[in-house]
N, C-alpha and C positions, 0 to 999 in steps of 0.2 A: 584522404581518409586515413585515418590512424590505425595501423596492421595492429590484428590481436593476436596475443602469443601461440605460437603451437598448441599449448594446453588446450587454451580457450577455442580453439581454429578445431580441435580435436573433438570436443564436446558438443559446440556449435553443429557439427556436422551429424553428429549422432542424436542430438537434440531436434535440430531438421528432419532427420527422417524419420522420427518417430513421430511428431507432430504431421508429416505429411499420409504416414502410412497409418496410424491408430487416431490422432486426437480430430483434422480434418473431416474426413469421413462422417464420424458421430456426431460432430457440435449440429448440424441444424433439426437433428434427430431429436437429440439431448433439450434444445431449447423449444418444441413444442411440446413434449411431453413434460418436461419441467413445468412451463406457463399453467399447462392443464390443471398439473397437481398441485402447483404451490402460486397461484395467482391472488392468495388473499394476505391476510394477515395475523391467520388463525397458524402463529409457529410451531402450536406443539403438534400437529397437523404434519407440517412440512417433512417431506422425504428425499432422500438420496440416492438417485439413480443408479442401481447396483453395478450397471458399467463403469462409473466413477473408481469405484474401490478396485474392481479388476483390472483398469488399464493403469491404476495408481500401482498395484502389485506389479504388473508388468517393468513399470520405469522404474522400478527401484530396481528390477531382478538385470537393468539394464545398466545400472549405475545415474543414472539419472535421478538422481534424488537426493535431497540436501542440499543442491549446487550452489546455494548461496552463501551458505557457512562456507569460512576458510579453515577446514579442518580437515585432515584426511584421514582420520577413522570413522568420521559420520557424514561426509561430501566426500567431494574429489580436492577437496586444498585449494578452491579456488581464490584469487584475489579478488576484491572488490569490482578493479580494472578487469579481468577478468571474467566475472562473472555478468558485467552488464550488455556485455550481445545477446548473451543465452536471455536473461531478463528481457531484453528490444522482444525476441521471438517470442517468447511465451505471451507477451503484452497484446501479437495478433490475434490469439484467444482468450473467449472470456472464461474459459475453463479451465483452462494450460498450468496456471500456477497452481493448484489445489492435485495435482496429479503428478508433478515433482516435486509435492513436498514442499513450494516456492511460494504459498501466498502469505499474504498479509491479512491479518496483523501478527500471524504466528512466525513469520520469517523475527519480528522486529521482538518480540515474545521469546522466542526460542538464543536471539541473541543475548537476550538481558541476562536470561536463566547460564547460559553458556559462562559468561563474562564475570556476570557479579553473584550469583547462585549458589549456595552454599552447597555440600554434597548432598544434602539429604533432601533441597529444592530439587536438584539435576535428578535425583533417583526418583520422587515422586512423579516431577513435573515434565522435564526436560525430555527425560528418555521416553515416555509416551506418544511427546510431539514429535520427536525426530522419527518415531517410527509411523509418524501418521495416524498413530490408535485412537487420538482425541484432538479436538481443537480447541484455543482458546482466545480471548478477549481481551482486550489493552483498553478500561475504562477511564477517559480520563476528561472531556468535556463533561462540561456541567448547564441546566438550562436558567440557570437562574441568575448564572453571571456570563460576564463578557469574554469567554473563553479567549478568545485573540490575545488574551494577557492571564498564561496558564498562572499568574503568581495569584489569581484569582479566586484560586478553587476553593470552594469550601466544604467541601465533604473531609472529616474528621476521620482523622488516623488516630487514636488515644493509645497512649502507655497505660496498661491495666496490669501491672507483674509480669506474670509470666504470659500473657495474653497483650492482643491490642484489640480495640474496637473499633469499628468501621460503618460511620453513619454520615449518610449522605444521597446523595440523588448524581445519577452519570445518565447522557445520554449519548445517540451517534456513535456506541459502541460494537464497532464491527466485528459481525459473528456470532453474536449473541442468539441470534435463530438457529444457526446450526444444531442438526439434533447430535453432534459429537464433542458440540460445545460444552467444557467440564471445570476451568480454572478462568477467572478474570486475574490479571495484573492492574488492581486499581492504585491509581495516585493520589494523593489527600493531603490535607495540611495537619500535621503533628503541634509545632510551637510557632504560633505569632509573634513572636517575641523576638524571635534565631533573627539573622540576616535574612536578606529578601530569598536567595537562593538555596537557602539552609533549613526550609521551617518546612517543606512537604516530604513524604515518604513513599515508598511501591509498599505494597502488599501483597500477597496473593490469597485469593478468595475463592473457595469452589464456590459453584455456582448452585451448587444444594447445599451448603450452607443455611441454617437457622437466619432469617433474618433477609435472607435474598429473594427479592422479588421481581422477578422480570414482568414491568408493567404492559410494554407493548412495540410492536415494531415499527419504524420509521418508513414510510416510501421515500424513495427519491424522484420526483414529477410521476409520482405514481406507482413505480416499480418498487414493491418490497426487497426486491433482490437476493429472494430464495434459493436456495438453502441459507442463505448465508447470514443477510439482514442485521440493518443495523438498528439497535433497539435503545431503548431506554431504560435504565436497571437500578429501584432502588435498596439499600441499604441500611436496615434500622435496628442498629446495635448489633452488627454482627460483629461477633469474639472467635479471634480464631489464636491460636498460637504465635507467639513473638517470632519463633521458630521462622514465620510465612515472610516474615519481612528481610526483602530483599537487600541486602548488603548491611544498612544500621536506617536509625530513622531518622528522619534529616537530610539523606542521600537522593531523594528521587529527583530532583535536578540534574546533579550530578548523574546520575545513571541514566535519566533520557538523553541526554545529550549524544551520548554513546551510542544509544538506540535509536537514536533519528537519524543519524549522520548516512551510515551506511544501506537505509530503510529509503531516507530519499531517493539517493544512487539509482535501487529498484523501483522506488514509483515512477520513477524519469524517463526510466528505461521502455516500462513496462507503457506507458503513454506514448511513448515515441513508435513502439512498437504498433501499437493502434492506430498510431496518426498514420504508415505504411500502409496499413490494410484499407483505412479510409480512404487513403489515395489512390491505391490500387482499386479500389472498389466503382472511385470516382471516373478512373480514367476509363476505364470498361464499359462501365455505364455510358459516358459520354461517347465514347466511339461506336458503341453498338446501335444506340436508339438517335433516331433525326428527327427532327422538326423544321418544316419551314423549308424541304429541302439536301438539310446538311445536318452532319452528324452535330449531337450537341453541343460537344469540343469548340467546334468554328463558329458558335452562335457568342454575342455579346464577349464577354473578356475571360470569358470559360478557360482558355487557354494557357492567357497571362494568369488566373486563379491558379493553376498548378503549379506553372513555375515558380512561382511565388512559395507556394507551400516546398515546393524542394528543395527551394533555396532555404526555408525556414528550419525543416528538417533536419537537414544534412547541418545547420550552423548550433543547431539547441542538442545534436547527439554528441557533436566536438567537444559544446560546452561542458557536456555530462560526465564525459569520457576522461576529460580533462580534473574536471571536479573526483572523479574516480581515482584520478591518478596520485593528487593532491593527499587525499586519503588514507593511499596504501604508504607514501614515500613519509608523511609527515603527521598523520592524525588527521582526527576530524576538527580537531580546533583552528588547524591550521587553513581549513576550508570554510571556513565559516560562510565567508563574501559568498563563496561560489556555491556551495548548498543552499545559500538562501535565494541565490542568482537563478540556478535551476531550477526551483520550484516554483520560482513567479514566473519564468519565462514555459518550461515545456508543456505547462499544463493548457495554456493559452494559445501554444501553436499547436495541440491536438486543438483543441477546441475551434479552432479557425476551420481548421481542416475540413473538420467533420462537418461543419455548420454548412460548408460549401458543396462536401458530398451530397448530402442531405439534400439541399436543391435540385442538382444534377439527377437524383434519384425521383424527385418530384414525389406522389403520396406513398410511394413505395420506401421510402428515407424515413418517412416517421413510423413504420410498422416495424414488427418481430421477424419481417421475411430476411432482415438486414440486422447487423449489429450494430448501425450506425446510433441510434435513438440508448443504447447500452453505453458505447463509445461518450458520446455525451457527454453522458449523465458524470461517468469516471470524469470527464474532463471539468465540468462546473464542480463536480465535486471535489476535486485534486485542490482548487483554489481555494478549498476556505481548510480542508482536512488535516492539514500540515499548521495550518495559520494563513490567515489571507495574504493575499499578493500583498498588499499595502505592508505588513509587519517583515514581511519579506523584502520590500523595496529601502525600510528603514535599515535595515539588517546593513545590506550592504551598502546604503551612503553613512553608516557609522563606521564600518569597516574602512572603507575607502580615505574618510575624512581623517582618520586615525595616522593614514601617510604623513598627514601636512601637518602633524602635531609640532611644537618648538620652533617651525619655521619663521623664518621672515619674513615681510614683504618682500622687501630686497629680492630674496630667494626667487 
């Protein structure tokens, strides 16, 4: 296993005991009373457990907060490498990230604004989210085309002078139920005409904007996944200031790229994280309850099912880690292979994982009593949310095939 720096070994440990000592405790508290109140799909409805905000106050008053950002006026200065243990732990809760300040889509939000964000985005926008005040939205699927090819979109970014406009339809836009939900980052195509990679743009768009309508929420196999939910949001002529446009227009390619690179890192992480607790969940289960006899472990290949999964584990966190490493020493461009490698591979060995907990748990694995049926869901939905495995598997045999360029046979 690959030692993580003192820093990281430092924050880890203080990340540990906070999760053990405040965020454990509350999560199965937090998840019946959440179900109660937010079980439909009535979002303006939906409410936020007032413990959230206080144990959120607490992990900042603890430094625990930002930890994703590599900056040390607003995190602790973490690196990528770094920062993706603490990402594995929080991954074993479904609440963990949103209470240091660590979830998504605003981790990936808060970096764009960070990077490419003019000062007077960072004053509006930026310094809000770092402080937890508001959440926001990264719309950028669309239902009308074949999102797995973002060159696809067709929601309009217009050059209007001193304005742009913004008409179009976004769905699967995570966060959009949140009641602290206040700016989307939408992506749109500006010029057909530009290069393939040159013609779409970011915006930013409050979400009370003239013109924004949040049509409705999306379940996942059912679960709206309140507070939070990923909704569908359309767009009809909204004009906002030229000012909202992130970097120039024509740039949002180039500015995702930025934005995914180190965003996948933490969704990697944060599933690997889940895929632990699934295991651990697994093995418990199996050694406590028998059938037939013998504890569940020793029935049919329950057993060999673990190993399996740790051996899977322990090979998809290397990869991540590695791909982390990639990152900090040379860019994200220079990770391309292995960001795309990651994201097909770990989402797939949570999913294994869990699919086998779930058994071992018998009807107790598809209810609320467990996270396992939550775990899931993250994991079928990790594979299409990034881009499907498939666009992921091209990624890296273009990469890879890009070695044997000019060669010979010979060779």
């Amino acid at each position: 296993m690959q030692e993580h720096s003192k820093r990281a070994q430092h924050w880890l440990e203080k990340l540990d005991q906070f999760m053990q000592e405040h965020v454990e405790p509350f999560e199965a508290e937090y998840f019946q009373e959440n179900l109660a109140a937010n079980a439909h799909g009535d979002w303006l409805a939906w409410q936020l457990n007032p413990r959230i905000n206080a144990l959120k106050a607490q992990a900042r008053e603890a430094g625990l907060w930002n930890l994703f950002l590599p900056d040390e006026t607003h995190g602790q200065g973490l690196s990528t490498r770094e920062y993706a243990p603490l990402a594995e732990r929080m991954g074993r809760s479904l609440i963990a990230p949103e209470l240091f300040n660590c979830n998504a889509p605003d981790t990936g939000n808060m970096e764009v604004l960070y990077h490419f964000g003019s000062s007077e985005q960072q004053k509006a926008w930026l310094e809000p989210l770092l402080a937890g005040d508001i959440r926001s939205v990264f719309a950028m699927t669309e239902p009308a085309v074949a999102s797995s090819d973002a060159t696809n979109m067709e929601t309009r970014i217009l050059d209007d002078g001193d304005h742009v406009i913004v008409d179009g339809r976004k769905w699967w836009s995570t966060g959009l139920g949140h009641p602290h939900a206040k700016v989307a980052i939408v992506m749109g195509l500006t010029d057909p005409e530009a290069a393939r990679h040159e013609r779409h743009s970011m915006v930013l768009v409050p979400l009370d904007a003239e013109g924004v309508t949040i049509e409705r929420m999306l379940p996942v196999f059912g679960d709206y996944d309140a507070p939070y939910g990923h909704g569908e949001v359309s767009f009809n002529r909204v004009r906002v200031p030229k000012g909202n446009v992130i970097g120039r227009l024509g740039a949002g390619f180039a500015i995702a790229q930025g934005r995914l690179g180190p965003g996948r890192i933490h969704h990697c992480m944060r599933a690997l994280g889940a895929a632990e607790k699934a295991l651990e969940l697994m093995i418990q289960r199996g050694l406590s309850r028998e059938a037939f006899g013998q504890p569940l472990l020793k029935l049919g290949a329950n057993g060999t099912r673990i190993a399996r999964h740790r051996m899977a584990i322990d090979q998809a966190r290397l990869y991540t880690l590695h791909t982390a490493q990639i990152i900090d020493t040379h860019g994200v461009k220079a990770a391309a292979s292995e960001i795309a490698g990651i994201k097909a591979v770990v989402p797939t060995v949570l999913q294994n994982v869990v699919d086998d907990a779930i058994q071992v748990h018998g009807g107790g694995g598809l209810s609320h009593d467990y996270p396992l049926t939550a775990f899931y869901a993250i994991a079928r939905a990790l594979r299409l949310a990034d881009g499907p495995d498939e666009v992921h598997e091209a990624t890296v045999l273009r990469q890879e095939l890009k070695k044997y360029q000019g060669r010979t046979r010979d060779e």
